[in-house]
C-alpha positions in Angstrom: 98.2 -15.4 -7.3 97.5 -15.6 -11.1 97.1 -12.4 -12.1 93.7 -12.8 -14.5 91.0 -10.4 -14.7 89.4 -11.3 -11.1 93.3 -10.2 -9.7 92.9 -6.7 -11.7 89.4 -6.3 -10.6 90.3 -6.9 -6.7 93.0 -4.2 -7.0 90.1 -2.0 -8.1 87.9 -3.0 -5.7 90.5 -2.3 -2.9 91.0 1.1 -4.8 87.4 2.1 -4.4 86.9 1.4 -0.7 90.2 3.9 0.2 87.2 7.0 -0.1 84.6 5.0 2.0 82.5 7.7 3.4 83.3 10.3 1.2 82.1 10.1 -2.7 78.1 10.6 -1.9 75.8 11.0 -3.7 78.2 9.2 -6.1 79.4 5.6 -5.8 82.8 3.9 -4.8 84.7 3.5 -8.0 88.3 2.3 -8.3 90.0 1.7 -11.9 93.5 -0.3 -12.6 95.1 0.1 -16.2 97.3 -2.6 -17.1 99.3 -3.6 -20.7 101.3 -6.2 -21.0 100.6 -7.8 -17.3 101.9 -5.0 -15.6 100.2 -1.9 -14.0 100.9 1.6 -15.5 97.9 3.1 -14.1 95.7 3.4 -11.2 92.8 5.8 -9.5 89.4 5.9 -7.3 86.8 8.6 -7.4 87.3 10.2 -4.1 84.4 13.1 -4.0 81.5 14.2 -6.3 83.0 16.8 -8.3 86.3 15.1 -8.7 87.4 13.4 -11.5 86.5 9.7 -12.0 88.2 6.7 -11.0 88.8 5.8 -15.3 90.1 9.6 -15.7 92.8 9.1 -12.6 94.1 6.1 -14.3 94.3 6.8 -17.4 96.2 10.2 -16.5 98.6 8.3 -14.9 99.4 5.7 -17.6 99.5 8.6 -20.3 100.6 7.3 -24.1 101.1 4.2 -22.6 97.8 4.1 -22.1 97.6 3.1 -26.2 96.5 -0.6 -26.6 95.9 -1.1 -22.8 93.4 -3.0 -20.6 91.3 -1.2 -18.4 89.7 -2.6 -15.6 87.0 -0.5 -13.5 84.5 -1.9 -10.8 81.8 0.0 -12.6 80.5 0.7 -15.9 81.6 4.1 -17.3 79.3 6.8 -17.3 78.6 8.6 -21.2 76.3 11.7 -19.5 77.6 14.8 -18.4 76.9 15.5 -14.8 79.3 17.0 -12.2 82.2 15.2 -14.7 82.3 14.9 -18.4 81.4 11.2 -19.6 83.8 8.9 -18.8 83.4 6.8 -22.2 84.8 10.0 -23.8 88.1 9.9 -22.6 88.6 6.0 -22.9 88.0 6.0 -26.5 90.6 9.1 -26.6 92.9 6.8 -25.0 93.2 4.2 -27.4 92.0 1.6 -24.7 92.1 -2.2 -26.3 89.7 -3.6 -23.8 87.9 -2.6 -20.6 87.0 -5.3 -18.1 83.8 -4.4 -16.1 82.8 -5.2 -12.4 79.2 -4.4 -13.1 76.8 -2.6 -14.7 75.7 1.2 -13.7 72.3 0.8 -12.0 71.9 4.8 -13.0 69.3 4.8 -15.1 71.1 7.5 -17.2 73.6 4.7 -17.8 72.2 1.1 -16.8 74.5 -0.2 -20.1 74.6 2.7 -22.4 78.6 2.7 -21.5 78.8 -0.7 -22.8 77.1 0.0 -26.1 79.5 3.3 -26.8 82.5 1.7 -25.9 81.7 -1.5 -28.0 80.5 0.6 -31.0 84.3 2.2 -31.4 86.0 -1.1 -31.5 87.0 -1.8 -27.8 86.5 -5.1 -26.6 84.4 -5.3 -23.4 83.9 -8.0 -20.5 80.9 -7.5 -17.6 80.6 -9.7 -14.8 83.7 -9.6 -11.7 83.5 -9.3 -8.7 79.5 -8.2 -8.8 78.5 -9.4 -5.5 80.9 -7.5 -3.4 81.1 -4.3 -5.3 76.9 -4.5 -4.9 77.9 -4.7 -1.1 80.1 -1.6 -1.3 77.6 0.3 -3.2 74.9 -0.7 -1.9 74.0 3.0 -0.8 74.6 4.6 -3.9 72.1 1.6 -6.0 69.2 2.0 -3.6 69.3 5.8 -3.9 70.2 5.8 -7.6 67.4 3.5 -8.5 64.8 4.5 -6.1 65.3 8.2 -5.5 65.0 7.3 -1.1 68.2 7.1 1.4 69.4 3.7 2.3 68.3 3.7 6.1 70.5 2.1 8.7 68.9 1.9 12.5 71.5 1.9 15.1 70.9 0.9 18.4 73.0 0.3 22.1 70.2 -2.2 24.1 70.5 -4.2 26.9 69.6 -7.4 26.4 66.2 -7.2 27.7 65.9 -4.4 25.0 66.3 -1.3 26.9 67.5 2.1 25.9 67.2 3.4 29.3 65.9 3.1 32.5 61.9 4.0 33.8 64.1 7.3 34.8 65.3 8.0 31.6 69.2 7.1 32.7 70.7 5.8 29.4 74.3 6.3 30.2 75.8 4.4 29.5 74.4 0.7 28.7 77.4 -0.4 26.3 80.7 -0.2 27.1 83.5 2.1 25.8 84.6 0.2 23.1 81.6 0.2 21.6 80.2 3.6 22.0 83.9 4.6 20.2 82.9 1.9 17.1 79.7 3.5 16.9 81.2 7.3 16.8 83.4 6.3 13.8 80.4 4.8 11.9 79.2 8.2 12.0 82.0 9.1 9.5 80.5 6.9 7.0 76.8 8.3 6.5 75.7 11.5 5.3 73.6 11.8 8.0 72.5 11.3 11.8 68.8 11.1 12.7 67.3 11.3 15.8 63.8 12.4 17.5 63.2 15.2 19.3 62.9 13.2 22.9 66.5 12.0 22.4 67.2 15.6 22.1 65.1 16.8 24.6 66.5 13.6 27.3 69.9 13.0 26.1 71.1 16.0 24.4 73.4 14.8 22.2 76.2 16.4 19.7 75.6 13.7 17.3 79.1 14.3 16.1 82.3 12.4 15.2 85.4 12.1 17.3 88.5 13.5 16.1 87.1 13.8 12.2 87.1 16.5 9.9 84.0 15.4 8.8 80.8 15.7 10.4 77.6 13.9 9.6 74.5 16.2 8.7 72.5 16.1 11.6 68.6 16.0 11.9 65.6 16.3 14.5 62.4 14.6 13.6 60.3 17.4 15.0 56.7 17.6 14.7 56.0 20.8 16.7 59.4 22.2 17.2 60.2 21.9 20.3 63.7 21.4 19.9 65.4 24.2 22.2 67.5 26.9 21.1 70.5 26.0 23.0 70.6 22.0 21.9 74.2 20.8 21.9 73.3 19.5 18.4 73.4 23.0 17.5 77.9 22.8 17.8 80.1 25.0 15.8 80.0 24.4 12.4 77.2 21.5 12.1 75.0 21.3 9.8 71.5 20.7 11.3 68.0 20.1 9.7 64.9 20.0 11.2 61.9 17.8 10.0 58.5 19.3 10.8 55.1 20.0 10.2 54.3 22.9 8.1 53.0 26.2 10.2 49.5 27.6 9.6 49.1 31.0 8.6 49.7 33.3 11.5 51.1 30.2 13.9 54.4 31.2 13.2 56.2 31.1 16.8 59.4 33.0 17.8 60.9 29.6 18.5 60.6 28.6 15.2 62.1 31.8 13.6 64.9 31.2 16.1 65.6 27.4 15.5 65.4 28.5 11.7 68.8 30.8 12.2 70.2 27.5 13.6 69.4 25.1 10.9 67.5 24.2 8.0 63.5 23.7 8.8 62.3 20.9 6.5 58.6 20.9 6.5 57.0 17.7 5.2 53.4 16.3 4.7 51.4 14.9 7.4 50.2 11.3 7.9 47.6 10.8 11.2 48.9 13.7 12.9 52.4 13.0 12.8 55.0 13.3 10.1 54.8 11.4 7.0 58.3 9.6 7.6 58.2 8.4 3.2 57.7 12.4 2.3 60.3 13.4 4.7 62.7 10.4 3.0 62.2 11.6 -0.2 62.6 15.1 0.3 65.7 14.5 2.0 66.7 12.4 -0.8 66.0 15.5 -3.3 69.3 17.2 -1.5 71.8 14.6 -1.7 71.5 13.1 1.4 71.5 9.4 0.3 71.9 6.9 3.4 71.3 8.0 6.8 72.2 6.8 10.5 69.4 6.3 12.9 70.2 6.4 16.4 67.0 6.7 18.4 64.7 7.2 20.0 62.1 4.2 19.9 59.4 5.7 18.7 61.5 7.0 15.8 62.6 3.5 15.2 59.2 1.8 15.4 57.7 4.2 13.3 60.5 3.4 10.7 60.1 -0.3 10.5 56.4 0.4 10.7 56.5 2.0 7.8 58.7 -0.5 6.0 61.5 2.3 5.8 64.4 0.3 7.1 67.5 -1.5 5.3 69.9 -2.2 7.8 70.2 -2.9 11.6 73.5 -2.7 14.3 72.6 -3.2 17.6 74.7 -3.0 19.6 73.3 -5.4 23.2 75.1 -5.0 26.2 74.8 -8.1 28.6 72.8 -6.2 31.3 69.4 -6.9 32.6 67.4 -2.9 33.0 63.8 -4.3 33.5 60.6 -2.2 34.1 57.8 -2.0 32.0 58.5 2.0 32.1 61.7 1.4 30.5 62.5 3.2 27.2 62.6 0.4 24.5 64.5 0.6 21.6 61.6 -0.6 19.0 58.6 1.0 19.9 56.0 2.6 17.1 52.6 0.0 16.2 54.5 -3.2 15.6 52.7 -6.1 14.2 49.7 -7.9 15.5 51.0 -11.9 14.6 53.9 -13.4 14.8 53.8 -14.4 11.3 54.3 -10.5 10.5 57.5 -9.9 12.5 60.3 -8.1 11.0 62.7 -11.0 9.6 66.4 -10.5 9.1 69.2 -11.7 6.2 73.2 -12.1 6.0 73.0 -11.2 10.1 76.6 -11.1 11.5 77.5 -11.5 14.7 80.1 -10.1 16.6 81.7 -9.3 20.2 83.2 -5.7 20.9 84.3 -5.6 24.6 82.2 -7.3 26.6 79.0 -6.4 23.8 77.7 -8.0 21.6 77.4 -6.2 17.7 74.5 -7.7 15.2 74.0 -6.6 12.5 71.7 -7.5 9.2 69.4 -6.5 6.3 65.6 -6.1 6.8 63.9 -9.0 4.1 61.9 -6.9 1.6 
């Protein structure tokens, strides 16, 4: 393969997915340095706080690094936040040109980097690669740009859309293989969401097999009814519940209990129930910046509703459950025409085991 700038920038690329899953609320970043066709330098941001993907490879080519290209999926940052601006420390380098993926959607950035770099002589290229590193950062440029969490609804259905049956027997409708891909997805969001019936009739752990790290977990709970002895509530989770505020004097011993357990978010109301955009932004407010929906269906209706939802994975099993009692897994309002259903984009389709996976984007 001819080793041009689209060669360099796929090496970065490749670099930036190795912390998948662990770099919120900051984005996948990966950063190659390279004089004279060959590599003497290399890094990815792997956690907020940590130096940036530029800094790691720049480190590692040292002097060298004098008269070099540098090539880094996206645009250097000049403000300080957890880091000191990237920009900085390239122009310190002696850097003879830096090749760009894309342009920072932060608004604190959003081609300031460009401008600084330029103004101290460095040449600068924008443009490689932009469609797939948008893919990969897709997360970090909805929650950047619109201060909300990027919201993925995950579902296991039968085919007839089921969760369960008119008993409320939900385990298990997709096979092994599946409910295993669907734990390790976990790993990748900052946070789980479910209602409190899924709680109250499933009583999940909403955890991660076999991972040091473990998704933020949280109860949409209008009236906290979540009980004190939830498996939810495991060692060392981190739990918030969403709820509506107390009145003065309603202040129930179950609520002072749950409230030793985990964090007790309380949010605005909207026709008696919680105002699912106030609870999205408040959640936003504390870093949490894409989140993992797994049920239950009136959770899930109320989200698409709402408009509130980015991505789908259902995950259908090729069973039949039937009864009009049965739990769906879109419930909420839904739309009155046809013309008004939910339409999907870039939909993928997929066997795992004897399942079928979909998944897609919700059309804005």
């Amino acid at each position: 393969m001819r080793r041009d700038h689209t060669y360099f920038m796929h090496l970065a690329l490749n670099l930036a997915l190795k912390a998948k899953g662990m770099t919120s609320p900051n984005p996948l970043v990966g950063a190659v340095v390279v004089k004279n066709g060959k590599i003497i330098g290399w890094g990815y941001h792997q956690k907020a706080g940590l130096p940036h993907a530029e800094v790691i490879a720049l480190e590692e080519a040292g002097t060298k690094a004098k008269g070099s290209s540098l090539y880094v999926t996206l645009e250097p940052c000049v403000h300080f936040g957890r880091t000191p601006p990237c920009v900085d420390r390239i122009i310190n380098a002696g850097v003879r040109e830096v090749i760009i993926g894309m342009i920072d959607p932060n608004p604190l950035n959003n081609g300031r980097g460009v401008k600084i770099l330029k103004s101290h002589g460095i040449k600068v290229e924008v443009g490689f690669l932009e469609d797939k590193l948008k893919k990969i950062n897709e997360v970090f440029i909805k929650y950047i740009t619109t201060r909300m969490p990027f919201v993925t609804v995950k579902v296991a259905e039968s085919l007839d859309g089921k969760i369960a049956t008119y008993t409320g027997d939900s385990r298990w409708i997709t096979s092994d293989k599946s409910r295993s891909y669907a734990h390790r997805l976990r790993s990748e969001f900052d946070a789980v969401m479910v209602g409190v019936n899924t709680i109250l009739r499933d009583n999940p752990k909403l955890d991660v097999w076999d991972s040091p790290r473990q998704p933020i977990k949280i109860v949409v709970d209008s009236h906290l009814s979540t009980p004190q002895n939830a498996n939810i509530f495991s060692k060392d989770s981190q739990v918030i519940i969403v709820t509506l505020p107390s009145l003065p004097g309603q202040e129930t011993e179950n609520r002072k209990a749950l409230s030793e357990k985990a964090k007790i978010l309380e949010v605005k109301e909207k026709s008696g129930q919680i105002n699912l955009k106030d609870m999205l932004r408040r959640l936003a407010r504390i870093e949490i910046t894409n989140i993992l929906v797994e049920g239950g269906g009136t959770l899930i209706g109320s989200l698409f509703d709402e408009g509130l939802v980015d991505k789908i994975i259902f995950f259908i099993s090729p069973k039949i459950i039937g009864g009009k009692e049965a739990i769906s897994s879109v419930m909420g309002r839904g739309v009155r025409r046809m013309e008004k259903a939910i339409k999907l984009s870039n939909i993928s389709l997929r066997h795992i085991g004897e399942d079928f996976l979909i998944e897609g984007y919700v059309k804005g």
